[in-house]
C-alpha positions in Angstrom: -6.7 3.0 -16.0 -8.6 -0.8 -16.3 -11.7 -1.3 -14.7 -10.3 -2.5 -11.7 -8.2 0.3 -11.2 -11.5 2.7 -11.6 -13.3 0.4 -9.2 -10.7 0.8 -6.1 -10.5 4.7 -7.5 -14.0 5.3 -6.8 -14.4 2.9 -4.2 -10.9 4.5 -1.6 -11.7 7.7 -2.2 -15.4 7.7 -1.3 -16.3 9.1 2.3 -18.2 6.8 4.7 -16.2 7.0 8.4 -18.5 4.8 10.9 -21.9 5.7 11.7 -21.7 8.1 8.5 -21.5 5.3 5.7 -24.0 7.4 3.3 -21.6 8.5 0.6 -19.8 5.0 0.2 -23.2 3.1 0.6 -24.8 5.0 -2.2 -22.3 4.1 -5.0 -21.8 0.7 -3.4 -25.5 0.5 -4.2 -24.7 1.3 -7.6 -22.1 -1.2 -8.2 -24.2 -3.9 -6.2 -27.8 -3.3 -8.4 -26.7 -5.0 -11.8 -25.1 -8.0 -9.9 -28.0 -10.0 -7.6 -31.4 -8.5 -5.5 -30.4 -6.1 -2.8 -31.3 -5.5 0.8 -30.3 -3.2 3.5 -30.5 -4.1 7.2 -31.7 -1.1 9.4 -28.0 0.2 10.5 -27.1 0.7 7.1 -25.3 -2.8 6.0 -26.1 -3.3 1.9 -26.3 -6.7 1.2 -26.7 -8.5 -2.5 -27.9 -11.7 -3.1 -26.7 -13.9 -6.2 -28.7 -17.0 -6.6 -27.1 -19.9 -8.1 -28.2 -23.5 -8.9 -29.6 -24.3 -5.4 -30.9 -22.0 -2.5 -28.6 -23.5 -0.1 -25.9 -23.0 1.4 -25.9 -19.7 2.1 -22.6 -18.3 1.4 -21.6 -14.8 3.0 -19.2 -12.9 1.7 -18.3 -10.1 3.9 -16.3 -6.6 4.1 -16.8 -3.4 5.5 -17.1 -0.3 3.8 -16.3 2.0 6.7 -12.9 3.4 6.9 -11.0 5.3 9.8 -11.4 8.8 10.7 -12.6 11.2 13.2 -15.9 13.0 14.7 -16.0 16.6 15.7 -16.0 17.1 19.3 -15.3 20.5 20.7 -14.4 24.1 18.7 -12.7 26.6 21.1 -13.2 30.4 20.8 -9.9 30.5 18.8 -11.9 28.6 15.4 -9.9 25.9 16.5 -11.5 22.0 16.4 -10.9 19.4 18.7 -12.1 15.5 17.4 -12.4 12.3 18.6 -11.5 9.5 16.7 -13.5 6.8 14.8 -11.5 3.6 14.6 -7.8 3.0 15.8 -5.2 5.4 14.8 -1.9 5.8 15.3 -1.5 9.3 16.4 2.2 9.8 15.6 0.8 9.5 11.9 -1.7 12.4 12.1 0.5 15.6 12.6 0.0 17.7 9.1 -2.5 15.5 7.3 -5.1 16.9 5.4 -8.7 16.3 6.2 -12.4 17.1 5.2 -14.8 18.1 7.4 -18.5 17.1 6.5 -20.8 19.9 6.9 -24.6 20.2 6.6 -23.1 23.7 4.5 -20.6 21.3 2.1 -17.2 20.3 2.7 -14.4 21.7 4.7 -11.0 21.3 4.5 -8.6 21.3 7.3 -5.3 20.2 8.6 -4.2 18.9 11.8 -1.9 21.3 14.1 0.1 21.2 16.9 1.8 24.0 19.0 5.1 24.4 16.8 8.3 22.9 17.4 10.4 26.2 17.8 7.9 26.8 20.8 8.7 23.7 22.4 11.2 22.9 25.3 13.6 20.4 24.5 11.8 18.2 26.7 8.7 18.7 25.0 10.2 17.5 22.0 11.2 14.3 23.1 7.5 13.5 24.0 5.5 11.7 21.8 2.7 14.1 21.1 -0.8 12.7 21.3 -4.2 13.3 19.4 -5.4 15.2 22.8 -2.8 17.9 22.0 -3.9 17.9 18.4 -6.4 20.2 16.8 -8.2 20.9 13.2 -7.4 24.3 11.7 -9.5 24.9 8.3 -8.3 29.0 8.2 -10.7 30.4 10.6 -10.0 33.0 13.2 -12.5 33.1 15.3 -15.3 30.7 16.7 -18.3 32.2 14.5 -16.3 31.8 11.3 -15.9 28.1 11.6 -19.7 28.2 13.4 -20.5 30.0 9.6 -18.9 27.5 7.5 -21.2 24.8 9.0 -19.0 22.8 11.2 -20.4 21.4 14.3 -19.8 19.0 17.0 -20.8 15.8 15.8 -19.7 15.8 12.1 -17.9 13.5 10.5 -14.2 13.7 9.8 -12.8 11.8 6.8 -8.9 11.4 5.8 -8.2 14.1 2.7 -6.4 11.4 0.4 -6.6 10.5 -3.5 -6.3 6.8 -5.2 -2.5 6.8 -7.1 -1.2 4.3 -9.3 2.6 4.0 -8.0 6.1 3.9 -9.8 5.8 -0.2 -11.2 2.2 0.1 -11.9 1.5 -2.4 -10.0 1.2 -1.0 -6.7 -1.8 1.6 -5.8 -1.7 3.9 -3.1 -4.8 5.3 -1.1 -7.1 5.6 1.8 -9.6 3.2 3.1 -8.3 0.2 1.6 -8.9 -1.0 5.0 -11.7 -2.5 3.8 -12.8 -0.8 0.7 -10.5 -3.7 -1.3 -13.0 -6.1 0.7 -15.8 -4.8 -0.7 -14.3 -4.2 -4.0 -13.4 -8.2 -4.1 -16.8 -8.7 -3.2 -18.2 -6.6 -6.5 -15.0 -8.6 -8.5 -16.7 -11.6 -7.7 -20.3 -11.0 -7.9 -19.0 -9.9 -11.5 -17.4 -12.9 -12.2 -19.8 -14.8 -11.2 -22.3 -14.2 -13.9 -21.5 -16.1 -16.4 -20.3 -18.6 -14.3 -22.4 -21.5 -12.4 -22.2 -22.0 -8.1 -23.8 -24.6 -5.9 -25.1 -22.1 -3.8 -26.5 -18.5 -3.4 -24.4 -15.7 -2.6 -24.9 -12.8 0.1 -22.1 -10.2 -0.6 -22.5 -7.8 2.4 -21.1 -4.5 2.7 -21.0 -3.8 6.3 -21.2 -0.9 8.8 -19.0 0.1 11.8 -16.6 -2.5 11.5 -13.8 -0.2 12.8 -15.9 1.1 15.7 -17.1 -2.7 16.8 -17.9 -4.7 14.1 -22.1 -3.5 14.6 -22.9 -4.1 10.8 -21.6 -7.3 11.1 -23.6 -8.2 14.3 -26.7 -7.1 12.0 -25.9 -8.1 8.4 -25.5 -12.0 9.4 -28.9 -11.8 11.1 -30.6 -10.8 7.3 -28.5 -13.6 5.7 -28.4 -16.1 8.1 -25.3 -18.1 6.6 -24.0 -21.7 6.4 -20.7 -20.5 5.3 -19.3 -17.2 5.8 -15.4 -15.5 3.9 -14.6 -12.9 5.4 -12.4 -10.6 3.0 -10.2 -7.9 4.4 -7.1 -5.9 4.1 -4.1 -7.4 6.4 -0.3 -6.3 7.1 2.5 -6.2 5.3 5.3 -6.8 7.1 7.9 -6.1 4.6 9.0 -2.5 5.8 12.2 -1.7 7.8 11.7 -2.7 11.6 9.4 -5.5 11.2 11.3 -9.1 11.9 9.6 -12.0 9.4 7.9 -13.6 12.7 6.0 -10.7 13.9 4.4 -10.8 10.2 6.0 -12.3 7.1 3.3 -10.9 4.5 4.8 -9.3 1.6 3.2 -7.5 -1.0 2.8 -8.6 -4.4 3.5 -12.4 -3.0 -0.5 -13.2 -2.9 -3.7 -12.9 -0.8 -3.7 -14.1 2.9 -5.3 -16.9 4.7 -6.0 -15.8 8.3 -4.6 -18.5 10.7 -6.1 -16.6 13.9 -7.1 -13.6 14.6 -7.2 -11.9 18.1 -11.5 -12.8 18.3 -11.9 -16.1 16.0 -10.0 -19.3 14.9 -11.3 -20.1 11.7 -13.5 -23.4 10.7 -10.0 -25.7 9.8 -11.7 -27.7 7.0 -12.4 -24.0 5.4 -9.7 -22.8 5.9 -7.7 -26.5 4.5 -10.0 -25.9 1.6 -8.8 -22.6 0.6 -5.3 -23.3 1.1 -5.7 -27.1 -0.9 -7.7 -24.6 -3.9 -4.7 -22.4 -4.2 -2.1 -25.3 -4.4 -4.2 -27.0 -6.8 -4.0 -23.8 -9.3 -0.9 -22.5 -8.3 -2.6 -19.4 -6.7 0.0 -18.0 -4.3 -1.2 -17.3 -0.6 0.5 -16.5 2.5 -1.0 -17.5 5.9 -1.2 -15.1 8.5 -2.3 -14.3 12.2 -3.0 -10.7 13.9 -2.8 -10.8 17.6 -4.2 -7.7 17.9 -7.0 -7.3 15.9 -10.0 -9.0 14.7 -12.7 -8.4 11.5 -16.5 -9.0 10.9 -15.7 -12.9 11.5 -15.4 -12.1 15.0 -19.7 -12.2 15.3 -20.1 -13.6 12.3 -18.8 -16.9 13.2 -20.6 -17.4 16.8 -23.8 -16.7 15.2 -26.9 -18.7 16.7 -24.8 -22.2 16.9 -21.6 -21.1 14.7 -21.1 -20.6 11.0 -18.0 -22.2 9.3 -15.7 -19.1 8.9 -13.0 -17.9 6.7 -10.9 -14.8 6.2 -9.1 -13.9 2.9 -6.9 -10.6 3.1 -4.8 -9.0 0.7 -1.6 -6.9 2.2 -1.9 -3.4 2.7 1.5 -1.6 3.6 0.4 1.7 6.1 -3.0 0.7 7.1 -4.9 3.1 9.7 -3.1 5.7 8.3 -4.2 8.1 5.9 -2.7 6.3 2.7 -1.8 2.6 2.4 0.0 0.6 -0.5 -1.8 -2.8 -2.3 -0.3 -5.0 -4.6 -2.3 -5.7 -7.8 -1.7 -9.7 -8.2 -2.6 -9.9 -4.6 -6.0 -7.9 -5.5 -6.6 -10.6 -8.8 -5.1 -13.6 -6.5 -7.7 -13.6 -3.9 -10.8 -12.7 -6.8 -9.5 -15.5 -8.5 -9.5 -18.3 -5.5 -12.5 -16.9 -4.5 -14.1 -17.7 -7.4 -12.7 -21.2 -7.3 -14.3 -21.5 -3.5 -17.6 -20.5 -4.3 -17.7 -22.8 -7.7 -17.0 -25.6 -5.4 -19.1 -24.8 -2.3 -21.9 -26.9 -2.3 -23.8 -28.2 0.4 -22.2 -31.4 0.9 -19.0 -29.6 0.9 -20.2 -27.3 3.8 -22.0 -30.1 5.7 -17.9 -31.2 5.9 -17.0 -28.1 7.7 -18.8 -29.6 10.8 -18.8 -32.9 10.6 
């Protein structure tokens, strides 16, 4: 396992759902301290700033470190848990999965039930179960026993999944990489950019809440206050049986994306022609992309006080909102390497372009 692989390891299978960022935050910290002077706005956003040859522009580099999962809501006499979720998820994929509960006792482990299929009418069966109908079972028989192992309403709910390194090698299959690859890029680059000069200083941000609102976001960008802001995210591959090329044409392993539109920002078009002229120029493969039903931390980012220039880089995540999602290595070293090209270039008659 290269260092890279260790970093997306430790950095998937860390727990931080939204609001409950502590875990992730802490070794994000870590990885952060070596690399620039860090900061932390009062929600819980880590930011770390890299000074280069000038103060200005401010460049903000920007990915969220919470991942999808659940809160405890309700535990019924039985010892059984009812949740709520935290971020969008697809309830057909939650029957059976594995989860931990966060206790003020420890950890708790638990898998998500349903009334069984021989029980069911054979109209039943034909319904698509939903999450309402879903419950957590971690063993217990009673109320007081779940009550004793320190589960109560409010805690956190995280996926139970590990980091694997696939059949090829080259793919790598976990949770969270919606948006733990974000941050990971933005720890990639910070590295990289040691020993190498910029125009500009640097504000990697690790943000908060992204999948409940994008609220770290809406905070983080007021402590940096940018001039240019790259959003870096995972994005959809669309290479899996019952997705036609124009609903989403990203494949893995055929490089990072360049977000054409999202459902809540059009990216700055000079950025965004910069990024796309710096990856024909060395031969970095990208694919463009547009969601029409989501959006990332650009969303704020980009109307803040009277509009920052912004971009969003992705790399292709097979699965996402589910409990385990497939990345493609060269995507993962596509988009550190054309970031690193941006940010060499990005000086302040460059950005003074973007709104010209």
């Amino acid at each position: 396992m290269d260092e890279i692989e260790k970093l997306l390891k430790e950095i998937t299978e860390a727990h931080g759902v939204p609001g409950y960022e502590t875990p992730v935050r802490s070794l994000v910290r870590d990885y952060f301290a070596p690399l620039g002077e860090l900061s932390q706005d009062k929600i819980g956003s880590v930011i770390c700033c890299k000074t280069g040859s000038a103060p200005a522009p401010r460049v903000m580099l920007a990915g969220h470190m919470d991942e999808i999962g659940f809160m405890v809501k309700h535990i019924t006499k039985e010892g059984y848990i009812k949740f709520l979720p935290l971020g969008g998820w697809f309830d057909q994929t939650l029957l059976g999965q594995r989860v931990i509960i966060k206790t003020r006792l420890g950890d708790v482990i638990g898998v998500i039930g349903v009334k069984p299929p021989h029980l069911l009418s054979s109209e039943e069966r034909a319904k698509v179960i939903t999450r309402k109908e879903m419950y957590i079972d971690i063993g217990a028989t009673s109320l007081d026993e779940v009550t004793a192992a320190g589960v109560r309403a409010g805690d956190p709910i995280v996926p139970h999944a590990d980091f694997n390194i696939m059949a090829s090698g080259k793919t790598y299959l976990s949770k969270a990489f919606d948006d733990r690859v974000g941050v990971a890029m933005i720890i990639s680059v910070l590295q990289e950019l040691q020993t190498k000069e910029h125009p500009n200083t640097i504000f990697g941000a690790a943000t908060v809440m992204e999948e409940v609102g994008v609220r770290g976001a809406t905070t983080a960008v007021e402590v940096v206050n940018p001039d240019v802001a790259i959003i870096l995210e995972s994005d959809i591959a669309g290479d899996v049986p019952g997705v036609n090329p124009e609903e989403c044409a990203n494949k893995l392993g055929q490089g990072p994306t360049v977000l054409i539109y999202d459902a809540r920002m059009i990216p700055n078009l000079k950025l965004r022609d910069m990024v796309v002229d710096a990856a024909a120029e060395l031969s970095i493969p990208i694919q463009l992309s547009a969601i029409e039903g989501g959006a990332t931390d650009g969303s704020v980012i980009h109307l803040y006080k009277t509009g920052v220039p912004t971009v969003v880089i992705g790399v292709p995540a097979r699965h996402i909102h589910s409990h385990s999602s497939i990345i493609h290595r060269s995507d993962y070293d596509n988009a550190v390497r054309l970031l690193v090209a941006i940010l060499t270039r990005l000086d302040a008659s460059k950005v003074a372009e973007f709104t010209a």
